[in-house]
C-alpha positions in Angstrom: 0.0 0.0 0.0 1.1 3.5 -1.0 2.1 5.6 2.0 1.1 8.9 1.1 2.8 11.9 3.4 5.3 9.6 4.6 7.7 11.5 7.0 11.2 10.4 4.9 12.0 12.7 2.7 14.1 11.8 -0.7 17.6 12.9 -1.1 17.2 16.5 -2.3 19.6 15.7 -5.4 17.0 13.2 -6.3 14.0 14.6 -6.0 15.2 18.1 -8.8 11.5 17.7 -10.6 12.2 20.2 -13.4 15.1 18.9 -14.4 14.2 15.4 -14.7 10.9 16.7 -16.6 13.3 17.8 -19.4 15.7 14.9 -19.0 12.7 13.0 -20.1 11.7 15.1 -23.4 14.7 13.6 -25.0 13.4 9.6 -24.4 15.8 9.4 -21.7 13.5 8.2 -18.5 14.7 9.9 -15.6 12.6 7.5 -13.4 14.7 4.6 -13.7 17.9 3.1 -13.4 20.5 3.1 -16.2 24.0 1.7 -16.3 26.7 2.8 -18.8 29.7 0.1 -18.7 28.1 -2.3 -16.1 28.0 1.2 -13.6 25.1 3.1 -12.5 25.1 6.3 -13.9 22.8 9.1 -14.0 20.0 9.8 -16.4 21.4 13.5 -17.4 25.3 11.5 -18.5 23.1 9.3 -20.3 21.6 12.3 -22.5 24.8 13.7 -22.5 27.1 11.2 -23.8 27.0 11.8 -27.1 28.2 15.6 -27.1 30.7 15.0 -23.9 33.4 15.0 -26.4 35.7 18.1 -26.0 36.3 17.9 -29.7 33.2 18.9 -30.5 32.8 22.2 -29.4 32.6 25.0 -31.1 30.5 25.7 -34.5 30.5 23.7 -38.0 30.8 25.2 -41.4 27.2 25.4 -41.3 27.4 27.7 -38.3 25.7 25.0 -35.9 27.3 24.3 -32.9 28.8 20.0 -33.6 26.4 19.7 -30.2 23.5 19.8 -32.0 23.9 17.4 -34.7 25.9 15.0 -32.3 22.5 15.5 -30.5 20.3 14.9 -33.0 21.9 11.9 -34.3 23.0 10.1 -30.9 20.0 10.6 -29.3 16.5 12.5 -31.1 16.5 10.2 -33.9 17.5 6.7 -32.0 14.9 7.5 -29.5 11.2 6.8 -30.3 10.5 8.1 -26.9 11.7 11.7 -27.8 8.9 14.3 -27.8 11.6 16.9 -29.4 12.0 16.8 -33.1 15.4 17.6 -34.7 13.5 20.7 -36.3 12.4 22.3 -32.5 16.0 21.7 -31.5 17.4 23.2 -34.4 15.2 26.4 -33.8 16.6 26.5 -30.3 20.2 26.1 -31.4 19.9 29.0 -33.8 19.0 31.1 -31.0 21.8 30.0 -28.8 24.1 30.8 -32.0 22.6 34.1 -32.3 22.7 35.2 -28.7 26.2 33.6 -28.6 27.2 36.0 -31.3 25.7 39.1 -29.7 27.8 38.5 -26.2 31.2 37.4 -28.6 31.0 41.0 -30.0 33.4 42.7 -27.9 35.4 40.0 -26.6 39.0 39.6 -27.4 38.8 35.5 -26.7 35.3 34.5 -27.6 33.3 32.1 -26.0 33.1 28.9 -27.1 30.2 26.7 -24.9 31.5 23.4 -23.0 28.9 21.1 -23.3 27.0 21.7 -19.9 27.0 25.1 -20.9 25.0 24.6 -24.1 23.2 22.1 -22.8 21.9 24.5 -19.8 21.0 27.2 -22.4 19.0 24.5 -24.7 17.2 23.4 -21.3 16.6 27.1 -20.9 15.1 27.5 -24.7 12.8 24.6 -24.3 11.3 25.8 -21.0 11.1 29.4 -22.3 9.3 28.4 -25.0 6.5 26.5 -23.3 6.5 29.0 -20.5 5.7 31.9 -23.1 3.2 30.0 -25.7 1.9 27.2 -23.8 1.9 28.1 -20.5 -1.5 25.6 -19.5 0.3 22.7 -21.1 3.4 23.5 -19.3 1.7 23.3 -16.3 -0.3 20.2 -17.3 3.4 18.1 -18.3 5.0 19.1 -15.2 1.7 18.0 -12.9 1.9 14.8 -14.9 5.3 14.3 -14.4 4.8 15.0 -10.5 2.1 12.3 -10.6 5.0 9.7 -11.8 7.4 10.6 -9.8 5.3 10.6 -6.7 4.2 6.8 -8.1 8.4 5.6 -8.1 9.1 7.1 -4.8 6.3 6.0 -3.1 8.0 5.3 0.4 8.9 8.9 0.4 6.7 12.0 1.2 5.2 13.0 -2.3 6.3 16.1 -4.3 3.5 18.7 -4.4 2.0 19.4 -7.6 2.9 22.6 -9.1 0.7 26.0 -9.3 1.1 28.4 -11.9 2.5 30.8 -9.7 5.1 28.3 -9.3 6.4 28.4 -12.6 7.8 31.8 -12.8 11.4 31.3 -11.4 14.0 28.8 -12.5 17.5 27.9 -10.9 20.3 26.9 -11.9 22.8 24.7 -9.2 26.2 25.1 -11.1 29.5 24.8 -9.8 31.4 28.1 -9.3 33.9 28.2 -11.8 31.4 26.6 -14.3 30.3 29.5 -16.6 26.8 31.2 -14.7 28.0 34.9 -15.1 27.8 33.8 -19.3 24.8 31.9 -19.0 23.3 34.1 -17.2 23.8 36.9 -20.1 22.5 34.3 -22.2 19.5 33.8 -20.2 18.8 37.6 -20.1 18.7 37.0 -24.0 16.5 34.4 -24.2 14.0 35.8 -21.8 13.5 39.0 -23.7 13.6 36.8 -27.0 11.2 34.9 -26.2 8.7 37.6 -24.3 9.3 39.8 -27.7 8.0 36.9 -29.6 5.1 36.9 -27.3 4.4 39.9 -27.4 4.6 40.6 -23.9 8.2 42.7 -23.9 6.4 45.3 -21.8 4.9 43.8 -19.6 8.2 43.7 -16.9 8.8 46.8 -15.4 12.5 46.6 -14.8 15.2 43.8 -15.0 16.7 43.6 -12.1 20.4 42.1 -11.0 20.9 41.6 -7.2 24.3 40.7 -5.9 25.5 39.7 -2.7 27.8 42.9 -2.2 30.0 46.1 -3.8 33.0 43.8 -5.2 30.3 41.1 -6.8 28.7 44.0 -8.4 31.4 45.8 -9.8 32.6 42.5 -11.4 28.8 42.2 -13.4 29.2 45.5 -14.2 32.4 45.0 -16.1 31.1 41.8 -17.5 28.0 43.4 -18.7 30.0 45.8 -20.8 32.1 42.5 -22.3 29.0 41.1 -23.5 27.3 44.1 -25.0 24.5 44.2 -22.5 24.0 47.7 -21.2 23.9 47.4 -17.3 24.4 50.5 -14.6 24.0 50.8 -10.4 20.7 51.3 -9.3 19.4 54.9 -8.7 16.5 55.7 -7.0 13.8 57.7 -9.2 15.8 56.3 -12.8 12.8 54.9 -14.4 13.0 51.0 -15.6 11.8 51.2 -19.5 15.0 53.1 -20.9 16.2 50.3 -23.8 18.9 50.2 -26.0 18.6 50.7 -30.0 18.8 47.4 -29.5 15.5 46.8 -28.0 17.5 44.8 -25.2 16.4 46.8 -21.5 19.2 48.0 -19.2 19.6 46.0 -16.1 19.8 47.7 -12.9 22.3 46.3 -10.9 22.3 46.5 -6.7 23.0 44.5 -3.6 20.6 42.4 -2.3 21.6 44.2 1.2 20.7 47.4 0.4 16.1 46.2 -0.2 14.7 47.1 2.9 11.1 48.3 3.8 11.8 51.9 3.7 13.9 54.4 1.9 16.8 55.5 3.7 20.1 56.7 2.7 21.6 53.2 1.6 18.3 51.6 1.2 15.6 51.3 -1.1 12.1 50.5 0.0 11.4 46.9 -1.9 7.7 48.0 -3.1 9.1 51.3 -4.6 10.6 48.6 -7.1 7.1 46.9 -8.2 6.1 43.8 -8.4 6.3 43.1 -12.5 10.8 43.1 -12.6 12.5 40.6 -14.6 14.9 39.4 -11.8 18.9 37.9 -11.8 19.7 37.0 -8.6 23.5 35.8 -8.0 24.3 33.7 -5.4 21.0 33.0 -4.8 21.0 30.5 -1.7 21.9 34.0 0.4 19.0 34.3 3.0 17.6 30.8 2.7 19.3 30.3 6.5 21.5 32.1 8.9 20.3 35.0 10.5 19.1 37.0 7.2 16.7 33.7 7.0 13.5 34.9 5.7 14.0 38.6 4.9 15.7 38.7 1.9 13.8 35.8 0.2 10.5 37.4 0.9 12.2 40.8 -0.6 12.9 39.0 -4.0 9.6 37.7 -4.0 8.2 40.9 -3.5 10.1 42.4 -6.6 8.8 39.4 -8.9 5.5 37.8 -7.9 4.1 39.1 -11.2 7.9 38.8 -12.9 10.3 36.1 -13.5 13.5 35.0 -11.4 16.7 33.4 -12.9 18.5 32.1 -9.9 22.0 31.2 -9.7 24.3 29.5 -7.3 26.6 26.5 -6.5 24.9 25.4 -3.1 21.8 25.2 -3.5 21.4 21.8 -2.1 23.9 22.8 0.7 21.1 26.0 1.4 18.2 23.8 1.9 19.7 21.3 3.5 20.5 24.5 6.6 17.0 25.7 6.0 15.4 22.5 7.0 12.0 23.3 5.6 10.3 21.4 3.3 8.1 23.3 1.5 12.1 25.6 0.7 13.2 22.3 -0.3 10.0 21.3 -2.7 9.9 25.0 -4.2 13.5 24.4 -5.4 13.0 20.8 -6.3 10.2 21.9 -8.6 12.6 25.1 -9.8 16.1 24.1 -10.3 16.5 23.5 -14.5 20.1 22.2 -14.8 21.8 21.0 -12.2 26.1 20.4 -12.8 27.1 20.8 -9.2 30.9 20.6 -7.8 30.5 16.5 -7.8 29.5 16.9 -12.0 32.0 19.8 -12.7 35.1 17.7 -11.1 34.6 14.4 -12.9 34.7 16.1 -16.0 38.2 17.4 -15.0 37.4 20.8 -14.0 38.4 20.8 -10.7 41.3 21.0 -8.6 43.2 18.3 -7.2 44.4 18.6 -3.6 47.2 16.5 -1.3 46.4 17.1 2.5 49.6 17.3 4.4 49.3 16.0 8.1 52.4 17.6 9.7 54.3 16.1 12.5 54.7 18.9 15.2 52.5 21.5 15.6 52.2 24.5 12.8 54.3 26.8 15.0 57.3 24.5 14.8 57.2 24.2 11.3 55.0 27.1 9.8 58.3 28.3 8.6 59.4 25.7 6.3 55.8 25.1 5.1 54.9 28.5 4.1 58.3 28.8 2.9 58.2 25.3 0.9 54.4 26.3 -0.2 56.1 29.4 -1.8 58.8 27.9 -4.1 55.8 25.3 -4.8 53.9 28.6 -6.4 57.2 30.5 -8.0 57.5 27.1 -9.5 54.2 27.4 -11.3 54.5 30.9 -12.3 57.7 30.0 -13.8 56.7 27.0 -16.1 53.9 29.5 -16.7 55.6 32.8 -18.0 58.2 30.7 -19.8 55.4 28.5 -21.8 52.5 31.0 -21.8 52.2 30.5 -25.5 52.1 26.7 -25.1 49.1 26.9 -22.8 46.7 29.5 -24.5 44.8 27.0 -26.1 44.0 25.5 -22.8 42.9 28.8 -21.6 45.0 28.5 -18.5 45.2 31.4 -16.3 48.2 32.5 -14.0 48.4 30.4 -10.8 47.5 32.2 -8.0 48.0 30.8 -4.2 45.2 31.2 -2.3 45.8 31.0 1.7 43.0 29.4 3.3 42.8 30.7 7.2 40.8 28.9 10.1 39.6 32.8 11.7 39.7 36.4 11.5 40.1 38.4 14.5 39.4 42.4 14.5 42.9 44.6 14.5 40.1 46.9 16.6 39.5 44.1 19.2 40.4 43.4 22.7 44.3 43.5 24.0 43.5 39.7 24.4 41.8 39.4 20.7 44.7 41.0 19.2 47.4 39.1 21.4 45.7 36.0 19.6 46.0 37.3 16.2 44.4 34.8 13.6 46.2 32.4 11.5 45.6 35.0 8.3 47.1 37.8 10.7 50.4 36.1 11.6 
């Protein structure tokens, strides 16, 4: 017998509704198991194992990027289950190209998609699309895919169906090094392609970007300009329609710290803002937990219960998981589109290996020779870098930097006993 409202709840990483949904428009059934070699493997590396291939990134002579027809052909047209056709893909990817082009304009080193990335921004066509011209049978295909999953998991506590309120805010759980700043300027793209096409460009008041502080937002700023996307600080009274000749609107950019409920000299009362904005929020597991819990997720909300939300951030899962509520965890089950967390981004050889060195005697005896050993270790780097820079431009490989990891920061304003104890950062 089914045990409806059972207290268990499903791993969170298993339960990402919205994602599976679109794992499954491609024939691949995110409901049950599937094994690649004799292993288990996901049902997202089974959709993407035909354009994992480094070699085929970039575009053809046909300007199509090699991820589409490797798409098509490994997966669309050997799948009877599909209910995508290589001609609604091939719309999508012509978009992708196009808004790929219009952030490539100004950039010395254009951008050429990995495959997570393109897939993430074909996820984010295909829900776009529904969202904007069938929004009912959106709806519908998600509540009937709730219904199945519900069904598999039965010794869980079932997913709640979806509203259409709920379907105006998607997520994205990447990994940080993994490309959201550029998606997310593709994203802004799509949105306003697809909401053109609709007719319904108007219809947001402002688009919004809310970052967690000055540095963050400095660093959009400049990105903005790299991707031809016209983008300024917030100022209170600047109305929200200004567009470029372009027709592209100019995003607003502010930190989420400075919303409040009334104006004030570094604050801006959140309903001044409206309700109708378009809105980017990065890093957006801030305020899920921790003592901000609560007040800056109901001031997002306020800016876009009658917009839309692109949400980014690497820890989403992490957020929930310190929020421990459940209808926080369902809203971002239902809402998060792609996920390619840390675990994702470091089997595909993104990440960074480590070595964890257990020392002997305590770090005063020997902080000496570590930190000293730990700095030939980096002017090693930086010279095989300068003196083969050429060599490694291909791999677009940065200069090594050495990042010093403390344990605790203590105030140089403390007490005579905080600053006696001067943090490891400090000494």
């Amino acid at each position: 017998m089914r045990r409806n409202n059972a207290p268990r709840q499903l791993d969170f990483r298993n339960k990402l509704i919205l994602n599976q949904w679109l794992i499954s428009l491609f024939g691949v059934d995110p409901l049950r198991e599937h094994r690649v070699g004799g292993r288990v493997v996901r049902p997202i590396h089974v959709l993407a194992e035909p354009i994992r291939d480094p070699s085929l990134e970039g575009l053809d002579e046909s300007n199509i990027h090699r991820f589409y027809r490797s798409l098509v052909q490994g997966t669309l047209l050997t799948n009877e289950n599909a209910k995508l056709t290589p001609e609604q893909l091939l719309a999508y990817e012509e978009n992708i190209v196009r808004h790929t082009q219009h952030i490539n304009q100004k950039r010395h080193r254009p951008i050429t998609w990995k495959y997570h990335q393109w897939l993430t921004l074909l996820f984010t066509e295909i829900y776009l699309d529904r969202y904007f011209n069938d929004r009912a049978g959106l709806l519908a295909e998600l509540n009937a895919f709730v219904e199945s999953f519900n069904r598999k998991w039965d010794a869980f506590a079932d997913v709640p169906p979806y509203a259409e309120d709920d379907l105006n805010k998607i997520c994205y759980q990447n990994a940080t090094g993994s490309g959201k700043t550029l998606l997310m300027h593709v994203n802004l793209l799509q949105f306003q392609h697809y909401a053109k096409q609709a007719g319904q460009e108007d219809v947001l008041s402002r688009v919004i970007l809310l970052t967690p502080n000055e540095r963050l937002t400095e660093q959009h700023l400049k990105e903005f300009v790299q991707s031809g996307i016209d983008a300024e600080n917030y100022v209170a009274g600047r109305g929200g329609l200004f567009a470029q000749a372009s027709g592209l609107r100019r995003v607003d950019v502010m930190e989420i710290t400075k919303l409040a409920d009334q104006d004030g000299p570094n604050t801006v009362a959140t309903r001044s803002l409206g309700d109708q904005n378009m809105l980017l929020v990065d890093e957006g597991h801030r305020g899920m937990s921790g003592k901000d819990e609560g007040a800056w997720v109901m001031r997002r909300n306020m800016l876009c219960a009658k917009g839309f939300t692109f949400e980014y951030s690497a820890t989403f899962a992490q957020a929930v998981a310190a929020a421990s509520d459940i209808n926080v965890e369902n809203a971002y089950a239902k809402s998060i589109l792609f996920d390619y967390s840390y675990r994702y981004f470091y089997e595909d050889g993104f990440g960074k290996d480590y070595q964890i060195l257990n020392l002997s005697k305590s770090f005063e005896h020997t902080c000496q020779v570590y930190l000293t050993a730990c700095l030939l270790k980096f002017y090693q780097q930086l010279r095989i870098y300068e003196d083969h820079k050429a060599d490694f431009t291909q791999f677009n490989i940065e200069k090594p930097l050495w990042v010093f990891v403390g344990s605790s920061v203590t105030k140089a304003a403390g007490s005579q006993d905080e600053r006696k104890v001067a943090s490891d950062v400090a000494q």
